[in-house]
N, C-alpha and C positions, 0 to 999 in steps of 0.2 A: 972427329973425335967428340964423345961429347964429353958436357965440364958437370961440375959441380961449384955452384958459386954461393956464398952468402955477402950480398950488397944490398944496401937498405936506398933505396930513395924513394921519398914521397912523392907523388903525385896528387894534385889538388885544383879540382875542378870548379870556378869561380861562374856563376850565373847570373846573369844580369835579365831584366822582361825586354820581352823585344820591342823595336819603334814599330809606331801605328804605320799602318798599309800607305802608301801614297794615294794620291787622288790619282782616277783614269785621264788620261785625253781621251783625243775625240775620237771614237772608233774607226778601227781601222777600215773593216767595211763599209760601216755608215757613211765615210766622209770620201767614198771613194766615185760617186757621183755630183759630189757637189763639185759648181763652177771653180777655177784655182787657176789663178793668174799665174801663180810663179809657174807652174807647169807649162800653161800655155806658151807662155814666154820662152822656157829653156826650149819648149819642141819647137817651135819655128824658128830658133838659130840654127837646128841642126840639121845639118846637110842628109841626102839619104843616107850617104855611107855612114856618118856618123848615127844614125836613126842606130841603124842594124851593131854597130858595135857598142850602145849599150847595152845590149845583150849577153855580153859577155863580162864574165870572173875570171881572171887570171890568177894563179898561185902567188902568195908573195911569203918571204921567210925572214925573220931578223936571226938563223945563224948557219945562213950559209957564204957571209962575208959580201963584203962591197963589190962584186963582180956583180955579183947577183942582184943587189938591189940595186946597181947601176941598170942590169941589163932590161927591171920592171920598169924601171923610170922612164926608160925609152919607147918598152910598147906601151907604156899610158901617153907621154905625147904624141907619139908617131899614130897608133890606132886610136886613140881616143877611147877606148875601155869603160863600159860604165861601171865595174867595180872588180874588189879584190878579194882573197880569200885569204885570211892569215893561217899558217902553219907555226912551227916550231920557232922559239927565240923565247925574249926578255920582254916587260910587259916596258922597259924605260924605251930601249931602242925600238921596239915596235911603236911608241907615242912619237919620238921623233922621225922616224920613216912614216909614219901616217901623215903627218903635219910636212915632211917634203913630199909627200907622192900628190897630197890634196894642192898642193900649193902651183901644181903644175898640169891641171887635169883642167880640162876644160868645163866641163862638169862635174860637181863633186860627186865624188867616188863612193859607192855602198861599200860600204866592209863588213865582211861577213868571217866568221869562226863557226868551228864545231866545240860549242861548249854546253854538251849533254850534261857533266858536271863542274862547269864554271871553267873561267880559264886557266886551273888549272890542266887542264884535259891536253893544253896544247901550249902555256908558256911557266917559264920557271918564277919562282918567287911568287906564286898569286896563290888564291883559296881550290882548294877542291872538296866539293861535297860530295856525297855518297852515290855512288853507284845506281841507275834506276830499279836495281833488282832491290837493294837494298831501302829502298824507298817505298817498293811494293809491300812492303811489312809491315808502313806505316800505316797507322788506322786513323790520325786526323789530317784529315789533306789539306789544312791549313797552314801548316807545317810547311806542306810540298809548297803550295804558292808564293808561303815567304822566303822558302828558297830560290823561288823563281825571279822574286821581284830583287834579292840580294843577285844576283845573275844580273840581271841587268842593271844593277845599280856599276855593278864591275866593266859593263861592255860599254856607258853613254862616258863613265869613267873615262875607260882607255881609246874613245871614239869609234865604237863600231857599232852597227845599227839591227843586223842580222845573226843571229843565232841558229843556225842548224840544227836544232833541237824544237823540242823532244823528240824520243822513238817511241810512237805511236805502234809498232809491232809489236802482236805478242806471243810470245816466246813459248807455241805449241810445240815445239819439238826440241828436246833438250840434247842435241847435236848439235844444232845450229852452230856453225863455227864463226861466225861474223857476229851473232844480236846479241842472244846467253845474256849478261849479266847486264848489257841495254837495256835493256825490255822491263818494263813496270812485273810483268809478270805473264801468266796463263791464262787466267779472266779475261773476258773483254770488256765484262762492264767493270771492272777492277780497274782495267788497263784505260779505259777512256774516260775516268773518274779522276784517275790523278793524269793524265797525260792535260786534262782539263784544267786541273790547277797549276801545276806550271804554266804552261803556255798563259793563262790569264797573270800570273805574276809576272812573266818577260812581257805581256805584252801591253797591262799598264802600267808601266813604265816604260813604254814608250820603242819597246825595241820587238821588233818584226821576226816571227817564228818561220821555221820552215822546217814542219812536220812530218816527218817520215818512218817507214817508205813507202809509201804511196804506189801499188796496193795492197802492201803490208807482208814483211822481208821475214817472218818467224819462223814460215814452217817450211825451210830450205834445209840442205846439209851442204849446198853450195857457198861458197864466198865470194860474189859478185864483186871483190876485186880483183880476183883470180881467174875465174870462168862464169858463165851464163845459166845459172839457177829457171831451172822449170818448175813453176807449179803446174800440179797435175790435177786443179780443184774443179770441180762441176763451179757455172756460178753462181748456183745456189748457196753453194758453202765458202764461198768467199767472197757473196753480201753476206751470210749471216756471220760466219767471221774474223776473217782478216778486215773485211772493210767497215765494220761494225765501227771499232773506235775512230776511224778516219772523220764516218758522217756522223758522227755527234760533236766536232768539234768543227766539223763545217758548219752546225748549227752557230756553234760557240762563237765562230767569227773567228777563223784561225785566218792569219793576215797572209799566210806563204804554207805552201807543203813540194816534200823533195820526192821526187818520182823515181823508183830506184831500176834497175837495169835486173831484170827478171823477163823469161819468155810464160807467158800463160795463154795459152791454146782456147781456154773456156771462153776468155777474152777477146783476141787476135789471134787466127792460128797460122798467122803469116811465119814458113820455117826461120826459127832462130831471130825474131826480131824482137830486143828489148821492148820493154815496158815505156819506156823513154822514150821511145821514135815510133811508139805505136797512137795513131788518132785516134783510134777504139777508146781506148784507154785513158786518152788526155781530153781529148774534146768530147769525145759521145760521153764519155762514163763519168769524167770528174768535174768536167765542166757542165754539162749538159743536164744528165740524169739526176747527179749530185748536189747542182747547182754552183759550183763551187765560184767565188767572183776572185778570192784574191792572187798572189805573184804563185806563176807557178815553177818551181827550180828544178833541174836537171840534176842528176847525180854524178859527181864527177866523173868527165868523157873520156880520162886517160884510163878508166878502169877497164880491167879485161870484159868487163861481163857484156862491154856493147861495144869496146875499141876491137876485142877478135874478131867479129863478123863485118865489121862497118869502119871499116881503118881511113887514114888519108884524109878526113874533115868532112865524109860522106854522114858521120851519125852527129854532128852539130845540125845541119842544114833537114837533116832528117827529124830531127827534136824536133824544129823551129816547126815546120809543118804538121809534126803532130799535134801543135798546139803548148811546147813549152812558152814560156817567157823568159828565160834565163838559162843559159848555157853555164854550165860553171867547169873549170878548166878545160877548155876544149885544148888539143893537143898545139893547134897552131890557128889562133883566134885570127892574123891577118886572111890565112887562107880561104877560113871558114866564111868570112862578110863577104870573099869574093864568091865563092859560092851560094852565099844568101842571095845574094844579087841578081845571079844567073839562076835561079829556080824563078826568082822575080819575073825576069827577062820573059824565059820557057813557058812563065802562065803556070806556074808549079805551086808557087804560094803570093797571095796577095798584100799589096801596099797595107791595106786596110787593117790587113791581120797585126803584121808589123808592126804599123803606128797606135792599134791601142794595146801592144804588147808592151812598146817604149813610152805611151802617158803611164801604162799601171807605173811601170819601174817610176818615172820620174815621182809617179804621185806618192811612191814608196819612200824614196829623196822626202822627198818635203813633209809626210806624216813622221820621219827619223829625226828629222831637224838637221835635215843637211842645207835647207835654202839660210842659213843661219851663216853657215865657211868657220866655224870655232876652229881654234887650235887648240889638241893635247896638250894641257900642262905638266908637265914633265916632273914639276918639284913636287914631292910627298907623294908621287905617283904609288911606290911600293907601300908608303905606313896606309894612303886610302885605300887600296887595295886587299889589305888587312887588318879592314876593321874587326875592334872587338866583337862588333854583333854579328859579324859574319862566324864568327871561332866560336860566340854562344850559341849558333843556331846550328852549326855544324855538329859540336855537342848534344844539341836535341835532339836532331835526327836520330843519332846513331844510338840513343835511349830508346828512341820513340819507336827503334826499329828490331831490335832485341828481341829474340823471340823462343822460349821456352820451350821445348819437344821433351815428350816420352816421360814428363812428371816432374817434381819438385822434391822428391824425397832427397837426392841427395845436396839441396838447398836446405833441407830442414835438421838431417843430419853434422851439417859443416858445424866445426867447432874450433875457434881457434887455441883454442889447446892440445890439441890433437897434434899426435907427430904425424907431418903433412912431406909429400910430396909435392913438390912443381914442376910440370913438366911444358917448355915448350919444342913442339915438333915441327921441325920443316923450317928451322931460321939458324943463324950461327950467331946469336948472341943473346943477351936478355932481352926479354920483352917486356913491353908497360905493364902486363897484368903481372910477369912476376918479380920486377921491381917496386909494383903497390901491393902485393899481397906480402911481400917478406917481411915491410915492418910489421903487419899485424897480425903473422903466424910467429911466433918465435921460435918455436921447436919444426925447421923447416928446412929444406933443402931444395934448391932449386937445379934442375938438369934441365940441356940445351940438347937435342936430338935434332941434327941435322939430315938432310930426305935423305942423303947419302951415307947412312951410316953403314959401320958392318956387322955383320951378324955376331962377329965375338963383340962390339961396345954393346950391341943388345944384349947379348947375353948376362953382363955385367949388370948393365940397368934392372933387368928384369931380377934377379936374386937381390938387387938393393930393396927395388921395391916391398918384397917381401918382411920388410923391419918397418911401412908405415901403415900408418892406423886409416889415411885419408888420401888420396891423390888426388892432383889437381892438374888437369889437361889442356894443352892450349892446342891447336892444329891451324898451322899458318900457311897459306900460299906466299910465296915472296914476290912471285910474279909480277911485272907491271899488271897486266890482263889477265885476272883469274879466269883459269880453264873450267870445266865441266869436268874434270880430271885432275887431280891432282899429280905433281910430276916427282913423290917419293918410291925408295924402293919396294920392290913386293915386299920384302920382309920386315917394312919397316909398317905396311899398311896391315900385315898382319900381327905384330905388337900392338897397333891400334884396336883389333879385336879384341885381344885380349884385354889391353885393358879396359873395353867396357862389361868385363867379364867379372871385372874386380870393384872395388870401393871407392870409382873414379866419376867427377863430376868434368865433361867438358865443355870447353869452349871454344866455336869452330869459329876462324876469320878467314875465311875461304867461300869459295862460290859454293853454297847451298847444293847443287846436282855433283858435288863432291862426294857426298855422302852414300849414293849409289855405288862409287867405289872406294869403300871400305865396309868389305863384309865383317860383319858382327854389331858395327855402330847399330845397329836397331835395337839390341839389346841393351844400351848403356839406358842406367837410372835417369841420368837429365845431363841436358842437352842444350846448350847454351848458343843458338845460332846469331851470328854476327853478318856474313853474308859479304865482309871484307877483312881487308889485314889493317886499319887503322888505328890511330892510337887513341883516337875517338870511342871507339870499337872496344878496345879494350878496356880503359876508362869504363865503358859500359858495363862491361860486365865484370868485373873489379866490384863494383857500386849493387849490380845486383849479388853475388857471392856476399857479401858485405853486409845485404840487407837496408841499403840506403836506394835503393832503386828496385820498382818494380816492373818485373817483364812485359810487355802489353803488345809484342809486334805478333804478327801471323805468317804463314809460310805462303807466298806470292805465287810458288809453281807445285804442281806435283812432281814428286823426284822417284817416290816408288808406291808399293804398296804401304811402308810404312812412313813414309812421309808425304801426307798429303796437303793441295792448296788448303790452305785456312786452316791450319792445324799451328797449335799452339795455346799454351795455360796461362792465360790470363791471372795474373797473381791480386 
């Protein structure tokens, strides 16, 4: 049902200037030929088996209960594991399973997460920055960097050394059901401009990227965690480009990139064999042709797009020969080293390969500052975790990325005298924007339209509207994962026509290729893209309505004829 509310709260955004950039170390390429004792030293303790099982990332979780972290603890002493991947939990109890899993590994352990936007992406209580589509809006990529270096101020924080980020993919086909709102955007030199500055923020500061997907996951309509994505590119068009962004930031000195599980024919047109287990592709293409020197990651092997055709530990031992360095969940890591073994044995893959497969890793250990053994400090883990400048910059972003469509008239029109409409669509309760616009509309009325509404509560809204002078439109995904799609009813996406039919200014906090469905949105007067549902987000455009902030973002993808890349009014 929807409501009618009048509740006043302020909201009040406090801005602080950001701290200066950190100093680099020593790069991670450059220092990847120099002589290094502690390296030398860890590899002649380790046995062959143990060589081949730093190779390996095993899954680890802080919330699926002490069985489970019993049961990691085990294959880290028993296999000797050179690292782990964090998933889902708390950022306290993950600092103290880091500090017992390190305390019993014979080598210290690389820890890696996917934190595209910080760890929020994967633990509770911590920061989350904007989305990379939303990022692609922004126009100073200075911005992006210090996002990246605040990322890794959170990862050397909670002791993890590896980022699976950025997604260097860009986001050619607006089906894609896996990238979509990953993806910097539709450009490539857009896309390898900011993919650039991130990765140089994570990586001076110290923490090792792994760039993906390697050789660029956009223009699928597969879900390589589901099934096995074919590109159908000549490979002309995918050097000029899917692989475009990859080798400029090869130039850049990208310390790791993740190779994703796609079949491409132009490539290897061996049938049905991922990208991952293909040599073409790892050693002739990215290593070889590319140049490429640093860690190279696998994409996780329990996914269907390489575990369907290559089941049972046959597509680990298949990585390793195409020229991976890093396996990351293989389904059963004991089995897989004994397999590594026996290719050994067969004259299938050689020692040689191996052993400077395990110095990169280790020298990756020691450029992390894992020849160091620190323990996570546990106390003020959460308040460090949420510093203010990470909440000030998270606020700029979502400024910096605001992006004006189809005019300003009805910005220039808005009057807060006027008997106003608030409407927010697709949520069941107030929203930021129309809890900071109601103190300074006073002659105002705020409606909640949930996706589910029915045709008689429309019916009602729509004859209210009829008595204001101005409306004011919010269009929210609630989604964890905004779709390409919004998931309201037909008839509620055609009230949205409508009212951009009428004297209505909106504001969309949804995925941008939303817009494609909702027919009529072309014609609304102006157009307030957000590109998420935050409260950042709305704060934003609160501030631009308001006339305390001016719009300055661009549109990252093309969505139709009427919304295209780089479109947007610059105020």
């Amino acid at each position: 049902m929807y409501k009618k509310l009048k509740q006043i709260v302020l909201v009040i955004a406090f801005l602080i200037p950001l701290t200066g950039f950190a100093q680099s170390p020593k790069s991670f390429i450059g220092g990847m030929d120099e002589p290094n004792a502690w390296v030398d030293s860890v590899f002649k303790k380790l046995s062959k088996r143990d060589r081949i099982a730093q190779m390996f990332m095993v899954r680890a979780h802080t919330d699926k209960g002490q069985a489970f972290e019993d049961s990691i603890a085990k294959v880290i002493k028993k296999e000797r594991i050179g690292g782990l991947v964090f998933f889902q939990g708390g950022p306290v109890r993950q600092a103290l399973l880091t500090n017992r899993y390190q305390s019993i590994s014979k080598v210290p352990l690389m820890l890696a997460m996917d934190g595209e936007w910080g760890l929020g992406m994967r633990l509770d209580s911590t920061v989350s920055f904007p989305y990379q589509l939303t990022l692609g809006a922004i126009q100073d990529n200075t911005l992006i960097y210090e996002m990246g270096r605040q990322v890794a101020l959170d990862f050397k924080r909670i002791g993890m050394h590896v980022n699976f980020a950025p997604v260097a993919d860009i986001n050619n086909n607006p089906k894609n059901p896996v990238i979509g709102f990953r993806s910097f955007g539709d450009n490539k030199f857009k896309v390898a401009e900011k993919v650039t500055a991130y990765m140089k923020g994570l990586q001076d500061n110290q923490v090792i990227v792994s760039v993906k997907h390697f050789p660029g996951h956009g223009d699928t309509d597969v879900d390589s965690h589901y099934d096995l994505p074919k590109l159908p590119f000549t490979k002309a068009r995918l050097d000029s480009i899917e692989l475009y962004p990859f080798k400029e930031l090869i130039k850049e000195g990208a310390s790791g990139m993740m190779v994703a599980h796609m079949n491409i024919p132009a490539l290897d047109n061996t049938p049905n064999l991922p990208s991952t287990l293909s040599k073409p592709i790892i050693t002739t293409l990215l290593k070889e042709e590319l140049g490429f020197k640093g860690l190279i990651f696998s994409d996780a092997m329990e996914m269907k797009g390489v575990a369907k055709f290559f089941p049972n530990g046959e597509a680990d031992v298949l990585g390793i020969m195409a020229g991976l360095d890093v396996i990351e969940l293989s389904g059963n890591s004991k089995r897989a080293v004994k397999l590594v073994r026996q290719a050994i044995r067969k004259n299938k893959l050689a020692w040689s390969q191996v052993n400077a497969s395990v110095k990169k890793i280790l020298y990756s250990k020691y450029w992390a500052g894992l020849h160091t053994n620190k323990n996570v400090q546990a106390n003020n883990l959460i308040a460090d975790l949420n510093r203010r400048d990470a909440a000030v910059l998270n606020q700029k972003l979502a400024d910096a990325a605001i992006t004006l469509l189809n005019g300003d008239i009805q910005l220039k029109n808005y009057d807060r005298t006027k008997k106003t409409a608030i409407l927010s669509i697709g949520i069941n309760e107030l929203s930021v924007l129309q809890t900071s616009l109601r103190p300074v509309l006073s002659n105002s009325m705020n409606y909640i339209l949930p996706k589910n509404i029915t045709d008689q509560e429309l019916d009602n809204v729509r004859k209210e509207l009829k008595g204001y002078d101005q409306i004011i439109v919010g269009i929210h995904d609630m989604r964890k994962r905004p779709a390409p799609v919004l998931d309201y009813n037909k008839s509620l996406k055609a009230f949205i026509g409508e009212l951009s039919g009428m004297n209505s200014l909106f504001a969309i906090f949804a995925n941008p290729y939303s817009l494609a469905g909702l027919p009529g949105i072309e014609s609304a007067k102006t157009i307030l893209m957000n590109y998420q549902n935050t409260k950042e987000a709305q704060n934003a455009s609160f501030r631009v309505i308001n006339g305390g902030l001016k719009a300055s973002g661009r549109l990252p993808v093309t969505i139709n004829s009427s919304f295209k890349n780089g479109d947007g009014l610059i105020q």
